[in-house]
C-alpha positions as a Markdown table, in Angstrom:
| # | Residue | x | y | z |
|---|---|---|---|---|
| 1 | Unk | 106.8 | 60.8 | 95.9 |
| 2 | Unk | 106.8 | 64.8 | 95.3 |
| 3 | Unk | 103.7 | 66.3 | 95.2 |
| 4 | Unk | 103.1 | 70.0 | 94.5 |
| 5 | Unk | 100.3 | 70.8 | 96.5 |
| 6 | Unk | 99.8 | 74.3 | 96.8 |
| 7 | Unk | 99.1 | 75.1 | 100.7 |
| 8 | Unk | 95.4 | 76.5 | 101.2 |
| 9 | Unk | 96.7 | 79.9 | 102.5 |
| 10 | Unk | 98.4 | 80.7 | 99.0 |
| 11 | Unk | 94.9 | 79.6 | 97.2 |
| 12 | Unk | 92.8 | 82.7 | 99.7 |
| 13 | Unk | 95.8 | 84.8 | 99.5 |
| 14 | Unk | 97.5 | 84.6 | 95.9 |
| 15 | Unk | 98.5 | 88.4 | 96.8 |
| 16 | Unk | 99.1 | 88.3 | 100.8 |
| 17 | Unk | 100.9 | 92.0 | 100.5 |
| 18 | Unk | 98.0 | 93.1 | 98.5 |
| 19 | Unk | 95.5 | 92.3 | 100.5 |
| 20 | Unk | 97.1 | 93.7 | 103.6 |
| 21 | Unk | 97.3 | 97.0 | 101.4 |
| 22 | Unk | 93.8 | 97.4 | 100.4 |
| 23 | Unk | 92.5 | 96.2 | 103.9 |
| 24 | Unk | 94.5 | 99.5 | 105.5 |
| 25 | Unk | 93.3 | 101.7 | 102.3 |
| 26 | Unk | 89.9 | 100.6 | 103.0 |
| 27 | Unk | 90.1 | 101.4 | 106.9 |
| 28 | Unk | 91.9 | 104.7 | 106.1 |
| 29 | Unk | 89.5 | 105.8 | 103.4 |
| 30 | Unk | 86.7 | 105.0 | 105.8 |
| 31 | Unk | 88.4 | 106.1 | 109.0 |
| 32 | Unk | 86.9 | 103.8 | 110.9 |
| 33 | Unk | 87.9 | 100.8 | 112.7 |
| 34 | Unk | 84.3 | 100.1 | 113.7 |
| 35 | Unk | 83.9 | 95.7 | 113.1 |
| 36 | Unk | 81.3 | 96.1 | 110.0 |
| 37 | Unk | 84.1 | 98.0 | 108.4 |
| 38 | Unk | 87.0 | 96.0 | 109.2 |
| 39 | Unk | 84.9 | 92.8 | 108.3 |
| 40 | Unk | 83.7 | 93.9 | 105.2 |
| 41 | Unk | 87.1 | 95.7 | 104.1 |
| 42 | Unk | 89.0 | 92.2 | 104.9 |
| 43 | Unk | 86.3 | 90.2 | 102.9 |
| 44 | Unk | 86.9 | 92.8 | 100.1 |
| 45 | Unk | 90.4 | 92.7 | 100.4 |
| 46 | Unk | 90.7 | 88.8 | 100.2 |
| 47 | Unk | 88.3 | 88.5 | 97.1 |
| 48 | Unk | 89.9 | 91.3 | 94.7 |
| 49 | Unk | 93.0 | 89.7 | 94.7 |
| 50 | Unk | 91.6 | 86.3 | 93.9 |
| 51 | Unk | 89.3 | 87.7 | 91.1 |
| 52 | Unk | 91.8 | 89.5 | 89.6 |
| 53 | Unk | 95.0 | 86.9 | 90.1 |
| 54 | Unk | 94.7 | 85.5 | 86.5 |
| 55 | Unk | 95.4 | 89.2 | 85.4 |
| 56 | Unk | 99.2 | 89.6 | 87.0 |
| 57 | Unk | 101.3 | 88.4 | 84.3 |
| 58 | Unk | 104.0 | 87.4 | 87.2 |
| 59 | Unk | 104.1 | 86.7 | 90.8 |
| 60 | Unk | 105.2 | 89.9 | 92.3 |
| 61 | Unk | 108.4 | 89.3 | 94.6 |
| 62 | Unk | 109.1 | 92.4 | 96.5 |
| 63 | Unk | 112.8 | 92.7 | 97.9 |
| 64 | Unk | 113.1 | 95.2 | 100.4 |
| 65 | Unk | 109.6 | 95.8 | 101.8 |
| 66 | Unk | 111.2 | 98.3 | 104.2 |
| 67 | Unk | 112.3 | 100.0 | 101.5 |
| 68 | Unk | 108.7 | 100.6 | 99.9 |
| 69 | Unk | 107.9 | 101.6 | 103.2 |
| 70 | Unk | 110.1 | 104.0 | 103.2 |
| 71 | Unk | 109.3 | 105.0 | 99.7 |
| 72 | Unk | 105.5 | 105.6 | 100.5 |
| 73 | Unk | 106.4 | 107.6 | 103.1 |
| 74 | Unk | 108.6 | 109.9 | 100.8 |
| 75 | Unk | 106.1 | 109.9 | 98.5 |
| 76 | Unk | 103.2 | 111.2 | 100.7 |
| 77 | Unk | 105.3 | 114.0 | 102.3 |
| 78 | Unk | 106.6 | 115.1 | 98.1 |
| 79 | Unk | 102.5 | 115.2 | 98.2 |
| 80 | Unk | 102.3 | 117.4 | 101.1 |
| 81 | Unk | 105.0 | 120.0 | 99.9 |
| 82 | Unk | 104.0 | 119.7 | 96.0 |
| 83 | Unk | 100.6 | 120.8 | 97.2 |
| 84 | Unk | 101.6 | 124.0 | 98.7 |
| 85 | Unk | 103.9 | 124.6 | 96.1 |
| 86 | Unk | 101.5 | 124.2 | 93.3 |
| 87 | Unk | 99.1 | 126.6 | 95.6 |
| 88 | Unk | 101.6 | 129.7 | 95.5 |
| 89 | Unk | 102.3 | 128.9 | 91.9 |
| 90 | Unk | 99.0 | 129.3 | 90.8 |
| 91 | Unk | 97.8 | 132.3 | 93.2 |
| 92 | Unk | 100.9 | 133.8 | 92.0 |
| 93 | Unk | 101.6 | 135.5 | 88.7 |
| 94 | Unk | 101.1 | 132.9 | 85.7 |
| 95 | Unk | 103.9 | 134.9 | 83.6 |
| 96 | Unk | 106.5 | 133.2 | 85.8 |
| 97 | Unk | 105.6 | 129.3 | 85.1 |
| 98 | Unk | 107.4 | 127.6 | 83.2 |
| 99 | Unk | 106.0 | 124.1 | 81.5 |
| 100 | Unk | 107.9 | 122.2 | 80.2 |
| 101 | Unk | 108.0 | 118.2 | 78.5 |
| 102 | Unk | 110.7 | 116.7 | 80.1 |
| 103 | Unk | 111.8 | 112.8 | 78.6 |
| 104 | Unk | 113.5 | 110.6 | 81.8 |
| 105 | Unk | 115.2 | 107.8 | 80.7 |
| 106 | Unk | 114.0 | 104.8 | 82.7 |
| 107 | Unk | 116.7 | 102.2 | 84.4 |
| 108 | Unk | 114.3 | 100.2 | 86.3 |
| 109 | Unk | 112.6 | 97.1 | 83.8 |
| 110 | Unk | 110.2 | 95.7 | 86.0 |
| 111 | Unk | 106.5 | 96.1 | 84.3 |
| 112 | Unk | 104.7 | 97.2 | 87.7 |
| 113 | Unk | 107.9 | 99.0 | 89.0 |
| 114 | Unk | 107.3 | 101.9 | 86.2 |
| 115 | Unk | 103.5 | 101.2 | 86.7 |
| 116 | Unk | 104.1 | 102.8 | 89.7 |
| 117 | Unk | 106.8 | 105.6 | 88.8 |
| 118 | Unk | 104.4 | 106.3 | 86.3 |
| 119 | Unk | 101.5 | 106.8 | 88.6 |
| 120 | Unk | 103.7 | 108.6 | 91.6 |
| 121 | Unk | 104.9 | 111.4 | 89.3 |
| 122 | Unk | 100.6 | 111.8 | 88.7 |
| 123 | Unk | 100.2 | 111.9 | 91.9 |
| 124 | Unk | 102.5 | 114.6 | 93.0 |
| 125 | Unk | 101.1 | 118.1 | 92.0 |
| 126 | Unk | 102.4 | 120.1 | 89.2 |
| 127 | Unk | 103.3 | 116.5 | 87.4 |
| 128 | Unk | 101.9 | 114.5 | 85.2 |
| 129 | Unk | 103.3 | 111.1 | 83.4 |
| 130 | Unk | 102.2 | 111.4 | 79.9 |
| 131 | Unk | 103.5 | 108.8 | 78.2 |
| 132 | Unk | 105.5 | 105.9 | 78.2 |
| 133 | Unk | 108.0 | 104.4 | 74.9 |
| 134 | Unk | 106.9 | 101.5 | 73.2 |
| 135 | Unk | 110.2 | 100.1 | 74.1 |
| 136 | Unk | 109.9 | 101.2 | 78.0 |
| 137 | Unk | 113.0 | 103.1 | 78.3 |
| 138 | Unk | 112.0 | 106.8 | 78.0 |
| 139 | Unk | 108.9 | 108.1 | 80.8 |
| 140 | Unk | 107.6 | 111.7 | 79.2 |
| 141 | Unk | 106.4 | 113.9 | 81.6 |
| 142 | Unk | 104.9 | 117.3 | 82.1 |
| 143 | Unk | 106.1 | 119.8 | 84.5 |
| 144 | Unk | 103.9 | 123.1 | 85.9 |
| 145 | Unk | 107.2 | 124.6 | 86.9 |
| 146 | Unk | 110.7 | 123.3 | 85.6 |
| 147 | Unk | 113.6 | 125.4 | 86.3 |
| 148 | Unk | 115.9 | 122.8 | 85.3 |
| 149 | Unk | 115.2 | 120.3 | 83.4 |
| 150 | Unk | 118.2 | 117.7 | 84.4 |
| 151 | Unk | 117.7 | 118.6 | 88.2 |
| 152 | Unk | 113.9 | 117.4 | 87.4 |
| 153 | Unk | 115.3 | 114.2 | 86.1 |
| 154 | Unk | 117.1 | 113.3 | 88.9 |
| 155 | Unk | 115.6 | 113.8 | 91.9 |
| 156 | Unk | 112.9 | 111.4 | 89.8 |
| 157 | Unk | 115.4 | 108.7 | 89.7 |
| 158 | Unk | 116.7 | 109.1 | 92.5 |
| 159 | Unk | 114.0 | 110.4 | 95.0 |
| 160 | Unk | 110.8 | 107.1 | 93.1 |
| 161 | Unk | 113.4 | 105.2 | 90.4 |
| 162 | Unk | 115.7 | 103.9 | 92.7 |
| 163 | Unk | 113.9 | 102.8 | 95.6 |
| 164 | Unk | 111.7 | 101.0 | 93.2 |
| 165 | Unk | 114.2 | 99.4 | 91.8 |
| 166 | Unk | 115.9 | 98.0 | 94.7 |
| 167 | Unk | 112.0 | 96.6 | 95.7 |
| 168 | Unk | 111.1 | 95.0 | 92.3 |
| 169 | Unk | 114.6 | 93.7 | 91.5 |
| 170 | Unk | 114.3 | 90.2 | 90.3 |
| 171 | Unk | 113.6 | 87.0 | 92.6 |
């Protein structure tokens, strides 16, 4: 006889990677690895995934955590050098920005894999996602500064698309 007993572990941690993320967000946003802290981060980090599990519409499978890894790390140095950029650009003469809409067609299908596109090109300075297609295939964004347009669009895909992709690709 089969049973399909789900082991306890899975039931406390429906989102192990999850909870592992917001336990080192919590200790980095406090910066502090004093025990209060690190207790009350953990207890935090256990119970928002479980209160917030019947939300995910699917289990998220993730691929290539290395690759994510290496993708956060991308990410927060594009931060870094956005930041200064965006500093010169607006100490410097406004006459030379040039805004622009730009439309990037998305390859990537997976619902929290443009979630997160979506949300990187916010948090990189001088970007903003502004809008997404109703049939998720085109990601509209606004630029402080494009030069060029295409070379915009593909150092998006391929510096935050791809890497995503090869993460979320399906289980």
């Amino acid at each position: 006889m089969v049973t399909d007993r789900v082991p306890v572990w899975k039931k406390l941690l429906p989102h192990p990677f999850l909870t592992l993320t917001l336990w080192v967000i919590w200790l980095l946003l406090n910066n502090t690895m004093a025990a209060g802290h690190m207790v009350l981060g953990f207890i935090l980090a256990v119970i928002i995934p479980l209160l917030t599990s019947g939300f995910w519409p699917e289990k998220v499978c993730l691929k290539k955590p290395w690759v994510l890894m290496r993708f956060i790390l991308i990410v927060l140095w594009d931060i870094l050098v956005a930041n200064i950029i965006v500093a010169k650009l607006i100490l410097g003469p406004k006459n030379k920005l040039q805004p622009a809409f730009i439309t990037v067609e998305l390859d990537i299908r997976h619902p929290l894999g443009i979630g997160i596109l979506a949300n990187t090109i916010s948090l990189t300075p001088g970007t903003v996602s502004c809008d997404l297609s109703e049939d998720h295939r085109y990601l509209y964004v606004h630029g402080l500064h494009v030069e060029d347009m295409d070379e915009t669009i593909n150092e998006i895909k391929q510096r935050y698309e791809q890497p995503l992709m090869e993460v979320f690709q399906s289980c």
